[in-house]
C-alpha positions as CSV (number, residue, x, y, z in Angstrom):
1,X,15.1,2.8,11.0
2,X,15.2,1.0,7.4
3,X,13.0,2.1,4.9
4,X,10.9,-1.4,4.9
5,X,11.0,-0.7,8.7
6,X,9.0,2.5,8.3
7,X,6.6,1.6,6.2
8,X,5.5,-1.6,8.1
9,X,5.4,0.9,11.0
10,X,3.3,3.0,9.1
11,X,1.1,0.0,7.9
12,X,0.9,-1.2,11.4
13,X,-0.3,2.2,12.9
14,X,-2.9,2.5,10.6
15,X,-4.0,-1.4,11.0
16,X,-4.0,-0.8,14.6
17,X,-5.0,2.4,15.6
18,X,-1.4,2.5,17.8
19,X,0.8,5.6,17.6
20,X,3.6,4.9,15.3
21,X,6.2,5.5,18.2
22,X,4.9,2.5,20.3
23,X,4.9,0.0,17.4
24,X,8.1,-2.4,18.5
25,X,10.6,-3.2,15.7
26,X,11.3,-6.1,18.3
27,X,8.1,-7.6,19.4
28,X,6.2,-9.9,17.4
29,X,3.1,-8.9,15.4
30,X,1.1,-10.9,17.7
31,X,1.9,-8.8,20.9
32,X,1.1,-5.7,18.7
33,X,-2.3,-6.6,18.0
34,X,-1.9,-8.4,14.7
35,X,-4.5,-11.2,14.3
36,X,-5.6,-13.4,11.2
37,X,-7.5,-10.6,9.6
38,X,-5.4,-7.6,10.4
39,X,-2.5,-10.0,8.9
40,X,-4.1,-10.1,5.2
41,X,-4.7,-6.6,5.5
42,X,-0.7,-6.3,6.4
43,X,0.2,-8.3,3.6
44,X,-2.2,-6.1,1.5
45,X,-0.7,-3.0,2.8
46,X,3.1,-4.5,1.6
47,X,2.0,-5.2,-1.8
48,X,0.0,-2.2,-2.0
49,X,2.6,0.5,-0.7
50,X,6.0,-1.9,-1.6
51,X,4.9,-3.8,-4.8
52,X,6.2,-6.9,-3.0
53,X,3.4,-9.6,-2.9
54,X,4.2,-12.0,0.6
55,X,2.7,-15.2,1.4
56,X,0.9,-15.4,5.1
57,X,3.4,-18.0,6.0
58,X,6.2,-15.1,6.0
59,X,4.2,-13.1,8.8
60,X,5.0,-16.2,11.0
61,X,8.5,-16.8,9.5
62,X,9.2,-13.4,10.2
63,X,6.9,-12.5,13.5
64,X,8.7,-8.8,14.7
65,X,8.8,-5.7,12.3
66,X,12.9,-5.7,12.0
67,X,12.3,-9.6,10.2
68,X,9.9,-9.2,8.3
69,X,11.4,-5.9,6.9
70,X,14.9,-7.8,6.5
71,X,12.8,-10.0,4.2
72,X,10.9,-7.9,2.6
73,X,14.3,-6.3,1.6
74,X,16.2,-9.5,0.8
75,X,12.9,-10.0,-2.0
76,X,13.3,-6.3,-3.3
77,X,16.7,-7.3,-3.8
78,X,15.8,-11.0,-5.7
79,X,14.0,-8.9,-7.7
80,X,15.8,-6.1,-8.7
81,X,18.6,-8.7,-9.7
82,X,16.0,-10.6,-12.0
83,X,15.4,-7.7,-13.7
């Protein structure tokens, strides 16, 4: 499991109230539970924990744990090259 993959597992657990080992890395946010609100809180919990602000839209870009931490790495990168 990537780093980015943890913490959104983390985030999700806590957003949930799931156990961390039955959050999915495959299944899409909305099969875990994640609904409108719990999905700003997400993207709250990324910028809060990560530093990486995401729009909404990339929750339905990137619907399963393993894409949305893919992207969330591909910005850390962006922006540790701009730097």
């Amino acid at each position: 499991m990537t780093q980015f993959e943890q913490c959104l597992v983390d985030i999700l657990a806590e957003l949930t109230d799931a156990e961390r080992s039955t959050i999915s890395l495959t299944d899409t946010l909305d099969q875990q539970g994640v609904d409108s609100l719990v999905a700003l809180r997400l993207a709250r919990g990324i910028h809060d924990r990560t530093g990486i602000e995401i729009e909404l839209e990339a929750l339905f870009d990137y619907p399963s744990v393993r894409l949305l931490a893919q992207h969330l790495q591909a910005l850390a990168a962006q922006t540790a090259g701009a730097v």
